[in-house]
BATI-967901 format. One record per residue: residue number from 0; x, y, z of N, C-alpha, C in turn. Coordinates in nm, 4 decimals. Layout:
BEGIN
ZADO;k;n_c1;n_c2;n_c3;ca_c1;ca_c2;ca_c3;c_c1;c_c2;c_c3
ZADO;NUM;X;Y;Z;X;Y;Z;X;Y;Z
...
REM end
This chain:
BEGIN
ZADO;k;n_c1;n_c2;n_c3;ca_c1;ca_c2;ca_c3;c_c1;c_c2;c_c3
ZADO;0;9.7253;9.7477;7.9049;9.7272;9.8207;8.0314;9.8694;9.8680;8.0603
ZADO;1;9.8680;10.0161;8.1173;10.0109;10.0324;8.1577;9.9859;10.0985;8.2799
ZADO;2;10.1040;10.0942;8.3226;10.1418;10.1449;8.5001;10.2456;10.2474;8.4902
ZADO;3;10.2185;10.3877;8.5777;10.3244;10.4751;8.5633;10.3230;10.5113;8.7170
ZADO;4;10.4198;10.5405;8.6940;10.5017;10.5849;8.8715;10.5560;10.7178;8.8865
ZADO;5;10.4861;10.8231;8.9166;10.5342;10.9798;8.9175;10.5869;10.9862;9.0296
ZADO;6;10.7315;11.0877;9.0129;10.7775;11.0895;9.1169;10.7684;11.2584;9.1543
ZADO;7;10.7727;11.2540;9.2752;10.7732;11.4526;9.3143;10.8216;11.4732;9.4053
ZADO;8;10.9632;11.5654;9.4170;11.0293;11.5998;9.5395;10.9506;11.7108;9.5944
ZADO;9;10.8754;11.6621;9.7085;10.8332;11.7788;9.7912;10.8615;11.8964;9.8564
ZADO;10;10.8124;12.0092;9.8961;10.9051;12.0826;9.9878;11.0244;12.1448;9.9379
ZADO;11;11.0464;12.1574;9.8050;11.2160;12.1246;9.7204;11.1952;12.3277;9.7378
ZADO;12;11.1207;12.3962;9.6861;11.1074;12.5289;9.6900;11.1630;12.5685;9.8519
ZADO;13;11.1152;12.5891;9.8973;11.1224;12.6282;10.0696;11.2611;12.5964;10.1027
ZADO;14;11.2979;12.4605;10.0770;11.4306;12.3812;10.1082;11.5276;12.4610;10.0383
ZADO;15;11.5135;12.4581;9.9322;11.6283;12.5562;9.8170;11.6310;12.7382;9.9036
ZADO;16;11.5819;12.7591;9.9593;11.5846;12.8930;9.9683;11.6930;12.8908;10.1163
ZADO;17;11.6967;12.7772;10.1923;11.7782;12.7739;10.2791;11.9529;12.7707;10.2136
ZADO;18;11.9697;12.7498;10.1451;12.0933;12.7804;10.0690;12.1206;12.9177;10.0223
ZADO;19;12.1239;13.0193;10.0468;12.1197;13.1259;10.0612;12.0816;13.1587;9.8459
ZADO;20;12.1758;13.2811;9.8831;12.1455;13.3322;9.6986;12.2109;13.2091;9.6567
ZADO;21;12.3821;13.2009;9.6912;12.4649;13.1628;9.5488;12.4377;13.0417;9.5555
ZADO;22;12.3511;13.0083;9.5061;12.2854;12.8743;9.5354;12.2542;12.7612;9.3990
ZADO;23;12.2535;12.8234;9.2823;12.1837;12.7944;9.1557;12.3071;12.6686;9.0961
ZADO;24;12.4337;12.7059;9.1630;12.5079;12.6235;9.0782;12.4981;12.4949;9.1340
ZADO;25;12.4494;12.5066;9.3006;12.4544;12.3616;9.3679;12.3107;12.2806;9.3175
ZADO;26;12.2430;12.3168;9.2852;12.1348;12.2782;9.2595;12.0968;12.2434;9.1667
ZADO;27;12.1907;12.2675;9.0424;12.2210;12.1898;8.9265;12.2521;12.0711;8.9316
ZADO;28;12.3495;12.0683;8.9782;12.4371;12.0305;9.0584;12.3778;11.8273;9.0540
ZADO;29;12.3006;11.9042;9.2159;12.2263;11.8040;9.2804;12.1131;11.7566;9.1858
ZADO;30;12.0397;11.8563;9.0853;11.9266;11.7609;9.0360;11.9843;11.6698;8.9029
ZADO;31;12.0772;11.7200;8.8644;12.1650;11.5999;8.7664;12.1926;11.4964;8.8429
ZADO;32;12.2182;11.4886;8.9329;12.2702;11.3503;9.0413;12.1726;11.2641;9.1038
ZADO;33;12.0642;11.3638;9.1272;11.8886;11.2740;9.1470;11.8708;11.2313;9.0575
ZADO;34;11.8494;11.2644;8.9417;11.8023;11.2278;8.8026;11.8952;11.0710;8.7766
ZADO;35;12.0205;11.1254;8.7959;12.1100;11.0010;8.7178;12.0801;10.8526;8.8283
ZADO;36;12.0620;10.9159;8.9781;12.0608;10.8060;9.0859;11.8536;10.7536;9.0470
ZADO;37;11.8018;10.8186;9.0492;11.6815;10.7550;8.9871;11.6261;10.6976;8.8557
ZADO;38;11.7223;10.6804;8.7840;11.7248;10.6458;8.6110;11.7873;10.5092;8.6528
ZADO;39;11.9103;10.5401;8.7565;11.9275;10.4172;8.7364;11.8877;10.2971;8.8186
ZADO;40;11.8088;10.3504;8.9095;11.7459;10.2527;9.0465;11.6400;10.2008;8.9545
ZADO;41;11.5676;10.2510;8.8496;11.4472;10.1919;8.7743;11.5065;10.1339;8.6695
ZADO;42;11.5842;10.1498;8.6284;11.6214;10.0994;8.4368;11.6779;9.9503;8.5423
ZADO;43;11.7454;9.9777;8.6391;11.7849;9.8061;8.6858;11.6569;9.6783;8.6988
ZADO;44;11.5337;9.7883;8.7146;11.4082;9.7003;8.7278;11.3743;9.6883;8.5992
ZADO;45;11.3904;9.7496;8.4673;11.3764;9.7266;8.3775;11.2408;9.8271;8.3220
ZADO;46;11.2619;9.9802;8.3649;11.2155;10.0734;8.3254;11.2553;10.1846;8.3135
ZADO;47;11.1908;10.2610;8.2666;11.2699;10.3938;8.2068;11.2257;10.5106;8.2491
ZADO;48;11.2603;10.6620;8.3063;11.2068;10.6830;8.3605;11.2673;10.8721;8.2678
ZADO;49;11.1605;10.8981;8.2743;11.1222;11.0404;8.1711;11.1245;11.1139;8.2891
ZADO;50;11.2253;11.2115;8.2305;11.2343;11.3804;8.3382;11.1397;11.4421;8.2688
ZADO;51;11.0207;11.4927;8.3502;10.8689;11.5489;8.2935;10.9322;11.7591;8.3739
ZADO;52;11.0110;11.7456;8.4846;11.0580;11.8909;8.5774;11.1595;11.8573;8.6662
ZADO;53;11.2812;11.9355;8.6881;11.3778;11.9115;8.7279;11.3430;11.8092;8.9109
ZADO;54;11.2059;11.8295;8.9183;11.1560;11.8017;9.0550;11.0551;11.7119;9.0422
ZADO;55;11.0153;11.6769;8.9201;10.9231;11.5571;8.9015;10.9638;11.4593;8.7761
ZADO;56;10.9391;11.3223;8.8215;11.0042;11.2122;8.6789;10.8610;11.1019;8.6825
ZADO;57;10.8325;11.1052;8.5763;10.7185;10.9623;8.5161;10.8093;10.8407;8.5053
ZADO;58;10.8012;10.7308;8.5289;10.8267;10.6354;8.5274;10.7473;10.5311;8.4341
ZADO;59;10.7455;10.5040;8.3071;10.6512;10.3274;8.3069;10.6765;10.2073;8.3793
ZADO;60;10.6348;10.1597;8.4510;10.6461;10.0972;8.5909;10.6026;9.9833;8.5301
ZADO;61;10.5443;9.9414;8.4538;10.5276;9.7905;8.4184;10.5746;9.6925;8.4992
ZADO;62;10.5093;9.6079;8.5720;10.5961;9.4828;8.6419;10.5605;9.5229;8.7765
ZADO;63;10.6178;9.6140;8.8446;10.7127;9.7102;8.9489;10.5763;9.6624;9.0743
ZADO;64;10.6057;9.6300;9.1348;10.4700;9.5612;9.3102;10.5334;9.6688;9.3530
ZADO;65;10.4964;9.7025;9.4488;10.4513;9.7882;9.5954;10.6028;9.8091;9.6638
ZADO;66;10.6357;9.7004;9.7055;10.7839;9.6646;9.7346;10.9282;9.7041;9.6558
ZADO;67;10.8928;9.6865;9.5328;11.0071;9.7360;9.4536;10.9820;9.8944;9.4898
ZADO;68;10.8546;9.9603;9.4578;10.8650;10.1045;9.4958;10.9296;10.1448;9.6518
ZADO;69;10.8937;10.0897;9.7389;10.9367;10.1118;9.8534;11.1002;10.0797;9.8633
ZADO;70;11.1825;9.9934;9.8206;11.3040;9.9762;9.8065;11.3671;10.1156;9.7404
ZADO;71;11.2991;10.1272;9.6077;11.3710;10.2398;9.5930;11.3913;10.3869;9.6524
ZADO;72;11.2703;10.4213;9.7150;11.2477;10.4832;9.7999;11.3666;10.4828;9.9160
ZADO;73;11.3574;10.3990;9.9606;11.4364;10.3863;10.0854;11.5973;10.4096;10.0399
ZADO;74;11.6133;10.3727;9.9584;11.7389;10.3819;9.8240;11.7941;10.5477;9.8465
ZADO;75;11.6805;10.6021;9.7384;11.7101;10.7541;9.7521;11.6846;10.8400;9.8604
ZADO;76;11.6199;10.7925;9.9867;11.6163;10.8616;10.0546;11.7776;10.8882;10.1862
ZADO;77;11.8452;10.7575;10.1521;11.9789;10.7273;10.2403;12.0587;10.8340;10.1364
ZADO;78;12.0622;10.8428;10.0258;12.1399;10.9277;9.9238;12.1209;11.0737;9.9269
ZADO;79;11.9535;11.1178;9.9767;11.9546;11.2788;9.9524;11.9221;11.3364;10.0447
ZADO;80;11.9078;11.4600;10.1039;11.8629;11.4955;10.1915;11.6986;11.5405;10.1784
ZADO;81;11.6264;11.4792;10.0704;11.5234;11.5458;10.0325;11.4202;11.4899;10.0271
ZADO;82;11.2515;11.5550;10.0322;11.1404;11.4640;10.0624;11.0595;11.4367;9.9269
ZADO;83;11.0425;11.3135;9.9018;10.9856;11.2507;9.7869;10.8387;11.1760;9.7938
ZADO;84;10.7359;11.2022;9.7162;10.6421;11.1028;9.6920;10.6116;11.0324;9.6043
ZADO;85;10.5770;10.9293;9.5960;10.5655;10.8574;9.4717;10.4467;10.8480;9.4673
ZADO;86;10.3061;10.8671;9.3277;10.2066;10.8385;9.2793;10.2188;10.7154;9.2104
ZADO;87;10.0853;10.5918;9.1992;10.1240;10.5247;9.0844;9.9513;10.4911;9.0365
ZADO;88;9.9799;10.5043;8.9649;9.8131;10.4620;8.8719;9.8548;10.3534;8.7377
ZADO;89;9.7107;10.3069;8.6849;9.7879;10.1988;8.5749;9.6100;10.2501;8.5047
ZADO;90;9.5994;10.2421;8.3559;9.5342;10.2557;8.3185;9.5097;10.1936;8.1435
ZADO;91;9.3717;10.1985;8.0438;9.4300;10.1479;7.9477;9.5050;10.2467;7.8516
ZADO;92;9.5512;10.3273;7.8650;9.5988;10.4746;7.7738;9.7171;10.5164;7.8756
ZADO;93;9.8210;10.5452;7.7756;9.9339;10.6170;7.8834;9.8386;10.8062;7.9732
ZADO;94;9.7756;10.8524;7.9018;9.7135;10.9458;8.0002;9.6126;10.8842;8.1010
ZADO;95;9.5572;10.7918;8.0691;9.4455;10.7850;8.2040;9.5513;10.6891;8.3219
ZADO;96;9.6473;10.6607;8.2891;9.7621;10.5820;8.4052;9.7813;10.7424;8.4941
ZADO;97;9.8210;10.8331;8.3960;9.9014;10.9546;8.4621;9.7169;11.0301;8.5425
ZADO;98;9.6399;11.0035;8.5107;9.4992;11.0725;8.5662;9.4964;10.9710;8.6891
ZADO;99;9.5118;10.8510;8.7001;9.4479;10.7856;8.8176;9.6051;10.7628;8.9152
ZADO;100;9.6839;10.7814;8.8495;9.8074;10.8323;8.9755;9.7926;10.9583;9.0486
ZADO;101;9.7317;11.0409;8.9376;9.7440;11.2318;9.0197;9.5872;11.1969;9.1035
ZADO;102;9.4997;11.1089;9.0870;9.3781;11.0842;9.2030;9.3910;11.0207;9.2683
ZADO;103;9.4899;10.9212;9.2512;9.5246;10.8472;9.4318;9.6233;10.9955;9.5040
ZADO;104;9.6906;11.0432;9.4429;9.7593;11.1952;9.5268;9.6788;11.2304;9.5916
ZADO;105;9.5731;11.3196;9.5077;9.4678;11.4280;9.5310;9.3967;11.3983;9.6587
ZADO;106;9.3702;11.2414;9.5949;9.2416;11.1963;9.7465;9.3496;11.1260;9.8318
ZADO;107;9.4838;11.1307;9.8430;9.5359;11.0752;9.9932;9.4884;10.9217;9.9878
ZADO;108;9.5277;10.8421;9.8926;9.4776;10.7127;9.8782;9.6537;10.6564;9.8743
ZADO;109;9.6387;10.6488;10.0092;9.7932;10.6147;10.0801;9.8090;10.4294;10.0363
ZADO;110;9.9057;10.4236;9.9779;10.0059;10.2417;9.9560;10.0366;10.2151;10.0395
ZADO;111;10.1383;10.3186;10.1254;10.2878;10.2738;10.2332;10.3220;10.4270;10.2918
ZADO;112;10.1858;10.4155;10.4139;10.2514;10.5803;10.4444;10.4038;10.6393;10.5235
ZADO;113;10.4414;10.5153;10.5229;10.6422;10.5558;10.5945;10.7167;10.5975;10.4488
ZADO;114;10.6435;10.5693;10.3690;10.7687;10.6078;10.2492;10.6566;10.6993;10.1539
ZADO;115;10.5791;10.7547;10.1752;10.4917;10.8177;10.1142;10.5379;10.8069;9.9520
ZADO;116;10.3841;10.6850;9.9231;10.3291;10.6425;9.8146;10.1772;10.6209;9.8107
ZADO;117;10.1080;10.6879;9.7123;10.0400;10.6721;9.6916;9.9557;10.6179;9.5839
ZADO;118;9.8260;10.5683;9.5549;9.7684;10.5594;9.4235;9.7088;10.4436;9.4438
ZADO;119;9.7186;10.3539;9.2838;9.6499;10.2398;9.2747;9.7767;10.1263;9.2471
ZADO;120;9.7512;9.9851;9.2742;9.8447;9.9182;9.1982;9.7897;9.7781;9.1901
ZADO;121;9.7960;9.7090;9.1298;9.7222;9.6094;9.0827;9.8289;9.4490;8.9908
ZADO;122;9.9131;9.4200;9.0431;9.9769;9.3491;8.9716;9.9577;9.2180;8.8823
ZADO;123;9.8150;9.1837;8.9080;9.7589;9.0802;8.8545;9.6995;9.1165;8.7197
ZADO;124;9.7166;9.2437;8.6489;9.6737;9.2992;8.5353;9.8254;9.2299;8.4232
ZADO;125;9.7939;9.2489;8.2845;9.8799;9.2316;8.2102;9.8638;9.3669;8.1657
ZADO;126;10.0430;9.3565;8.1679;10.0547;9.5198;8.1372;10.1608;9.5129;7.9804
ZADO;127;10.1509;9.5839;7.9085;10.2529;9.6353;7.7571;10.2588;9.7740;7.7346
ZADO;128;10.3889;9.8311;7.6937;10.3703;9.9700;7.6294;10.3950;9.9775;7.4906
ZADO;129;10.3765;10.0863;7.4627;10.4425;10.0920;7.2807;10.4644;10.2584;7.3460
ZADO;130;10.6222;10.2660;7.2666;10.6887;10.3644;7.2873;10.7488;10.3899;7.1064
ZADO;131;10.7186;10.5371;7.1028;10.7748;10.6188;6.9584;10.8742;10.7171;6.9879
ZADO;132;10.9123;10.6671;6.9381;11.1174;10.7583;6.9215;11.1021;10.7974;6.8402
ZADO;133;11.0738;10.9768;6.8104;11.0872;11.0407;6.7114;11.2243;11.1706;6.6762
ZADO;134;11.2949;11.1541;6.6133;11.4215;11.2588;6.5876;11.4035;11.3481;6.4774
ZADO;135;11.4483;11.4454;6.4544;11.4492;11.4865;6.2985;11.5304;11.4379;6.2062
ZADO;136;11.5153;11.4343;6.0809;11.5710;11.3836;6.0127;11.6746;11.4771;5.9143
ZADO;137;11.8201;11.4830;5.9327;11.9198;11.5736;5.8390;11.9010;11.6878;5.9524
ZADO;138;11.8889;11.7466;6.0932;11.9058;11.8259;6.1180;12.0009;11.8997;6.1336
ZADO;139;12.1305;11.8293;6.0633;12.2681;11.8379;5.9968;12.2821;11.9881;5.9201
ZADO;140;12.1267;11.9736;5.8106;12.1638;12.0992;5.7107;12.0927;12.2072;5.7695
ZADO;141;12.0324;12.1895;5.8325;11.9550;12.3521;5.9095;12.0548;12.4197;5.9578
ZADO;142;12.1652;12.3332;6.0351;12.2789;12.4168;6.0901;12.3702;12.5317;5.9967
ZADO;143;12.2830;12.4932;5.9009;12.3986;12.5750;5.7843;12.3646;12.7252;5.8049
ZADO;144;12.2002;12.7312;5.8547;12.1363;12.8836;5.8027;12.0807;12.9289;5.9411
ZADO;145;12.1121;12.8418;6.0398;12.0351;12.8629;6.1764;12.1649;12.8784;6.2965
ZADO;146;12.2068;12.9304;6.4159;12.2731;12.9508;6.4972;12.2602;12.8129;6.6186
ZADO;147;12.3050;12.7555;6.6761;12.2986;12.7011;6.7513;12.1536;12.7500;6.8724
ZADO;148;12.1491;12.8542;6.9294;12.0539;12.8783;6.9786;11.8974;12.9079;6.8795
ZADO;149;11.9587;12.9272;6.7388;11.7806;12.9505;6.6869;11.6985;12.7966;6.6681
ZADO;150;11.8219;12.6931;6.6495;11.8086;12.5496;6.6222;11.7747;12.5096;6.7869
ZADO;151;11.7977;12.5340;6.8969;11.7521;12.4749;6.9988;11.5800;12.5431;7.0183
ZADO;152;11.5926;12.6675;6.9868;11.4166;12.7422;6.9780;11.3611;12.6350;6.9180
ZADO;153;11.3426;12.6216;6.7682;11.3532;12.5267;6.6613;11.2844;12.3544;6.7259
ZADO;154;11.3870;12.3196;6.8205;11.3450;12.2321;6.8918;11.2422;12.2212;6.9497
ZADO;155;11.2712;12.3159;7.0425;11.1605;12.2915;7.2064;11.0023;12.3494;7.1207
ZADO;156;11.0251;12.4365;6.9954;10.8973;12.4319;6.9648;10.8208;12.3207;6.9376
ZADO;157;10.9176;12.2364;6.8425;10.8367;12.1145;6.7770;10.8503;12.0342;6.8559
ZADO;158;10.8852;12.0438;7.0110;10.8477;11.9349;7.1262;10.7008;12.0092;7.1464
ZADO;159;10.6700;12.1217;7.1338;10.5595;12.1825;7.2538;10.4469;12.0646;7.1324
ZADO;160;10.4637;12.1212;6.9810;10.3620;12.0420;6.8837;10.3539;11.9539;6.9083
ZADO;161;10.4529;11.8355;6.9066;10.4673;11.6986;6.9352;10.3346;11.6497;7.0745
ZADO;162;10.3805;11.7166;7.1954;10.3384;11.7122;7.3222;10.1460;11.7749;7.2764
ZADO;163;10.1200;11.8651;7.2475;10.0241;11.8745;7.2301;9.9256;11.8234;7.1343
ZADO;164;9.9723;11.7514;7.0306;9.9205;11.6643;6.9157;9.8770;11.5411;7.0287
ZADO;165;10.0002;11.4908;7.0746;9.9678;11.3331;7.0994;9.8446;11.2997;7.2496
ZADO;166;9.8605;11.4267;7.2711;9.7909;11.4072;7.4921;9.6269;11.3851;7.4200
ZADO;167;9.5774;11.4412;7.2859;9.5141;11.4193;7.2274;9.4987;11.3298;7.1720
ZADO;168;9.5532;11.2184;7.1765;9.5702;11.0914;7.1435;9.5813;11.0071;7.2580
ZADO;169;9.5826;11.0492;7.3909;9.5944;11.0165;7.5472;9.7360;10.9622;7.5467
ZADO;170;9.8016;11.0306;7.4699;9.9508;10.9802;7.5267;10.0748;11.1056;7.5783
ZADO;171;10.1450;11.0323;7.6466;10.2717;11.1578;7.6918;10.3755;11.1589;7.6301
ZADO;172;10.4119;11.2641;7.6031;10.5465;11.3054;7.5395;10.6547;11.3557;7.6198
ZADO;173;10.8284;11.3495;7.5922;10.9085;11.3860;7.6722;11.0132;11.4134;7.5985
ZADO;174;11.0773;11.5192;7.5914;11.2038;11.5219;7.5320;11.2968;11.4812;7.5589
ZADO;175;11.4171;11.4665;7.5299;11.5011;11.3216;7.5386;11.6499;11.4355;7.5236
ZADO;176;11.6670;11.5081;7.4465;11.7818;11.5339;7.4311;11.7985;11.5598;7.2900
ZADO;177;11.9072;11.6837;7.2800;11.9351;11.6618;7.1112;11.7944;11.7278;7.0314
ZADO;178;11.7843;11.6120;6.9491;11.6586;11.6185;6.8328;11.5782;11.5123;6.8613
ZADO;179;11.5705;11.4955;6.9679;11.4808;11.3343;7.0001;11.3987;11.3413;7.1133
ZADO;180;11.2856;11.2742;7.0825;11.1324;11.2682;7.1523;11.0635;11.1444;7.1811
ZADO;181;11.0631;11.1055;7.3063;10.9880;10.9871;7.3120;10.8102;11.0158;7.3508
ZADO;182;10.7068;10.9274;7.2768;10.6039;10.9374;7.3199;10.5552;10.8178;7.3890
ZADO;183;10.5157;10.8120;7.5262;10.4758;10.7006;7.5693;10.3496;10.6840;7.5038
ZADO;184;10.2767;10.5671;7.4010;10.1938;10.5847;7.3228;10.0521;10.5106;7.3099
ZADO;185;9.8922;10.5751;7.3270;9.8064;10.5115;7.2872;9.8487;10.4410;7.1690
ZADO;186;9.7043;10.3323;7.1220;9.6929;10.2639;6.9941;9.6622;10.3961;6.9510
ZADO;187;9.5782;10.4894;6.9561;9.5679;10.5901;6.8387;9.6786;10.6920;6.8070
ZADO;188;9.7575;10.6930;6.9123;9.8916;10.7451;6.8426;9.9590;10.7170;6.7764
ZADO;189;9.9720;10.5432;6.7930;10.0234;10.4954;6.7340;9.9901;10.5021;6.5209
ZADO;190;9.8879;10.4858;6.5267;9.7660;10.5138;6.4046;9.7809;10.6386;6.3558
ZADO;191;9.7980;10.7233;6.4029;9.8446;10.8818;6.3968;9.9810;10.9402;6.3683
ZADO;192;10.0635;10.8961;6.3629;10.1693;10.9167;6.3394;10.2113;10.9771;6.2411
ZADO;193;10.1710;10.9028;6.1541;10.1973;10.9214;5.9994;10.1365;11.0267;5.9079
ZADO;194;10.0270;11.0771;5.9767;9.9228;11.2162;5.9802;10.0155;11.3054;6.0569
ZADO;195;10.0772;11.2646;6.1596;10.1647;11.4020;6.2076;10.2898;11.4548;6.1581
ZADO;196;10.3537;11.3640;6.1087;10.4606;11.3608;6.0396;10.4539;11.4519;5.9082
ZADO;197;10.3578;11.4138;5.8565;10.2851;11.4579;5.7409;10.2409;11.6639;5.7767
ZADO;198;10.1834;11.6778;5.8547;10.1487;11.8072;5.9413;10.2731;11.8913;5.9168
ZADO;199;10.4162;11.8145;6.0026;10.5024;11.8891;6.0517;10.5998;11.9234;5.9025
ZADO;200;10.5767;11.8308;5.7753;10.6370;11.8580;5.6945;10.6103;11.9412;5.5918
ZADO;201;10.4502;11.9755;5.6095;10.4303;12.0892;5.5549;10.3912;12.1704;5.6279
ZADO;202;10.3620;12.2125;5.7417;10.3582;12.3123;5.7668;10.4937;12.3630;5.8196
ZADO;203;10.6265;12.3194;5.8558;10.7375;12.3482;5.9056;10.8377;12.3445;5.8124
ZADO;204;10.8088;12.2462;5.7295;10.9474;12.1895;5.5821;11.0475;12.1224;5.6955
ZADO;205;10.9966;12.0160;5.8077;11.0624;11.9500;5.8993;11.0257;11.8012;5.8918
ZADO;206;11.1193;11.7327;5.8292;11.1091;11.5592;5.8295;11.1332;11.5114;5.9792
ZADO;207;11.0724;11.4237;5.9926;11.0553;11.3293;6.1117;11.0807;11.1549;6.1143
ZADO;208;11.1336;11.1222;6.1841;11.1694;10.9795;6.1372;11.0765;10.9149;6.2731
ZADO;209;11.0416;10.8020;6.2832;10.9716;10.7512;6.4123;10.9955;10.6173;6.3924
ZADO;210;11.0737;10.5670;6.5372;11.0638;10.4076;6.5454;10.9587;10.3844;6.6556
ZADO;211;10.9400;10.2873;6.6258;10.8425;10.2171;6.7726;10.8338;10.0932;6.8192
ZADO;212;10.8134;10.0742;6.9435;10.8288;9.9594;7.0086;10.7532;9.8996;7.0823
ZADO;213;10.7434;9.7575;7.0833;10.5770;9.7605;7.1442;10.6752;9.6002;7.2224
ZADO;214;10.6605;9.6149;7.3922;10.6913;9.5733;7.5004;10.6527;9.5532;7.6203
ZADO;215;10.6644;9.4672;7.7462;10.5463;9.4405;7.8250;10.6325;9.5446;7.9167
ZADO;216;10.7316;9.5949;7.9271;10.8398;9.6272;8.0208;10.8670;9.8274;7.8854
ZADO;217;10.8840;9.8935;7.9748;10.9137;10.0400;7.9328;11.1127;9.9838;7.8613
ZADO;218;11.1623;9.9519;7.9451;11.3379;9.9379;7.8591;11.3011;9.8721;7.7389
ZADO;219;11.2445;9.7612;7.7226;11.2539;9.6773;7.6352;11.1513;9.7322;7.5378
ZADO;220;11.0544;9.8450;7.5255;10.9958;9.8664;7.4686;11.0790;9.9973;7.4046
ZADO;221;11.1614;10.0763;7.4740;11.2657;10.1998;7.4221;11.3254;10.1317;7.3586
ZADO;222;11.3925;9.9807;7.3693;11.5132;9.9205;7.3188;11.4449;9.9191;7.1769
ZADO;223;11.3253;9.8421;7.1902;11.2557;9.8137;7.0717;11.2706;9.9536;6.9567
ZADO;224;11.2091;10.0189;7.0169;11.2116;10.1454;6.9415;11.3364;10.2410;6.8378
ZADO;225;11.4457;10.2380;6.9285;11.5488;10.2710;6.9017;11.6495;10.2283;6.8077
ZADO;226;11.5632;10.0856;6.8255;11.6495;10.0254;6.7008;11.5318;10.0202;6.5780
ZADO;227;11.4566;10.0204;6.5764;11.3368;10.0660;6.4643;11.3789;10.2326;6.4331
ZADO;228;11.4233;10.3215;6.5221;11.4584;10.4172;6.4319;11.5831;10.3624;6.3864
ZADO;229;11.6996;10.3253;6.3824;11.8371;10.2825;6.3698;11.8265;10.2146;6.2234
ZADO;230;11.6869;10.1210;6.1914;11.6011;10.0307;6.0954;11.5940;10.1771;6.0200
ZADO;231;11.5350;10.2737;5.9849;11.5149;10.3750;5.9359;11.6310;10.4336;5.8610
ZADO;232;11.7485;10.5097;5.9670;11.8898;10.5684;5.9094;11.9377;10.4405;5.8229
ZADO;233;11.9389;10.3087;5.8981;11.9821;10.2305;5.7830;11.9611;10.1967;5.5961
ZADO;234;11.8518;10.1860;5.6463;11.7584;10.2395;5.5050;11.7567;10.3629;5.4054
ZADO;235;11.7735;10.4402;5.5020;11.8368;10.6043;5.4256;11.9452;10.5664;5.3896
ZADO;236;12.0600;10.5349;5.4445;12.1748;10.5524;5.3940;12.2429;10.4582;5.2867
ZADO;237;12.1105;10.3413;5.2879;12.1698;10.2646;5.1887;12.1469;10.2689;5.0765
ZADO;238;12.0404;10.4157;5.0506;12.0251;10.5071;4.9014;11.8717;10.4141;4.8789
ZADO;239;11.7996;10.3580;4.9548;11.6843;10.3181;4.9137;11.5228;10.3649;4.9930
ZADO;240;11.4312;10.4066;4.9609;11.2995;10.4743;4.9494;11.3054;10.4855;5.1017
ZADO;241;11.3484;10.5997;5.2093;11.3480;10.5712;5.4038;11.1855;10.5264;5.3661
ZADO;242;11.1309;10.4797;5.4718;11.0150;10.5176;5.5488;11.0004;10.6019;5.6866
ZADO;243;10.8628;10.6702;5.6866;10.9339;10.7683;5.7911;10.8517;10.6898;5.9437
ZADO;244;10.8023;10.5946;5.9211;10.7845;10.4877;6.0555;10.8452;10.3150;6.0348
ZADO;245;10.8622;10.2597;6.0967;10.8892;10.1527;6.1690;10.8821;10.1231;6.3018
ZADO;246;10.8363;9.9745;6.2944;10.7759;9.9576;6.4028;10.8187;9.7726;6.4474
ZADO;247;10.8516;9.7756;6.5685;10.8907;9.6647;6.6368;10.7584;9.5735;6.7418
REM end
């Protein structure tokens, strides 16, 4: 079972337009500083929390009662001038968590209506994730024949594949930065992997490396992961057969 916690600044359109035109640089600005002040109000609880739109973040919430949400809440709301809701659903598949958070929204199935949260939450469940850290592998030598911007195209395509392979597998995908992709992951993604990998290398001539991590808590399940890919480069570089998964 896992638990996810969507977050959505409300009202953020309408609000932004009160800043007249020259406005774009403050607003960078500010959503780098939400982002960094909400990454780190959750990673202290011991979760991790995926930028899904500069105005909405998924959370794996594992653990996380009613109360911890409302703390943080109250947290970012002394910090911004801006209106936030939190969804939370828990389900057995990282997509049906994100389906029964967006139906406690939909139907107004209010937690704590002073800090507007909504959804389901259930803490007497046992909850685990398994998380896949996938990077490319040598994207070192593409740079030789590709421009910096044809290599970022390059990217965000084989995020859109990534993202649309796995939701089919009921799991979510998020880009991370760089050449790196986390999938919050069903068991059948997990099972799948190695079929996709396989996909992207012939139909693209693009290697993929994937660690994974399997944790009751979202940090400790990235931690897991990260060093299962780390298990991987090690292995490459020590001139013996990589594998292109590992798993923690």
């Amino acid at each position: 079972m896992i638990q996810l916690s969507i977050l959505k600044i409300t009202e953020y359109g309408p609000w932004t337009l009160t800043l007249g035109s020259d406005r774009e640089h403050e607003l960078q600005m500010l959503q780098a500083s939400f982002y960094k002040q909400v990454q780190q109000l959750f990673s202290a609880k011991n979760c991790l929390v995926f930028l899904n739109k500069s105005d909405e973040f998924f959370v794996v919430s594992n653990g996380l009662t009613l109360d911890d949400h409302v703390e943080i809440q109250k947290s970012l709301k002394k910090l911004f001038e801006i209106n936030l809701t939190i969804s939370i659903g828990y389900g057995n598949t990282p997509f049906e968590a994100n389906l029964k958070a967006y139906d406690g929204k939909q139907n107004n199935v209010i937690l704590n209506e002073e800090h507007n949260i909504f959804g389901f939450i259930d803490n007497q469940l046992e909850f685990n994730v398994s998380i896949m850290h996938l990077d490319v592998d040598d994207l070192k030598s593409k740079r030789k024949d590709n421009s910096p911007y044809e290599i970022s195209l390059k990217i965000f395509e084989l995020y859109s594949k990534i993202g649309k392979y796995f939701i089919e597998k009921n799991s979510l995908t998020f880009f991370m930065g760089g050449d790196n992709y986390m999938v919050v992951a069903s068991k059948d993604a997990k099972n799948s992997v190695q079929n996709f990998i396989n996909i992207i290398k012939n139909d693209d001539n693009i290697s993929l490396n994937c660690g994974i991590g399997n944790a009751e808590t979202s940090r400790d399940a990235v931690k897991l992961a990260t060093k299962s890919l780390d298990t991987i480069r090690d292995i490459r570089d020590s001139g013996k057969p990589k594998p292109d998964v590992y798993e923690l």
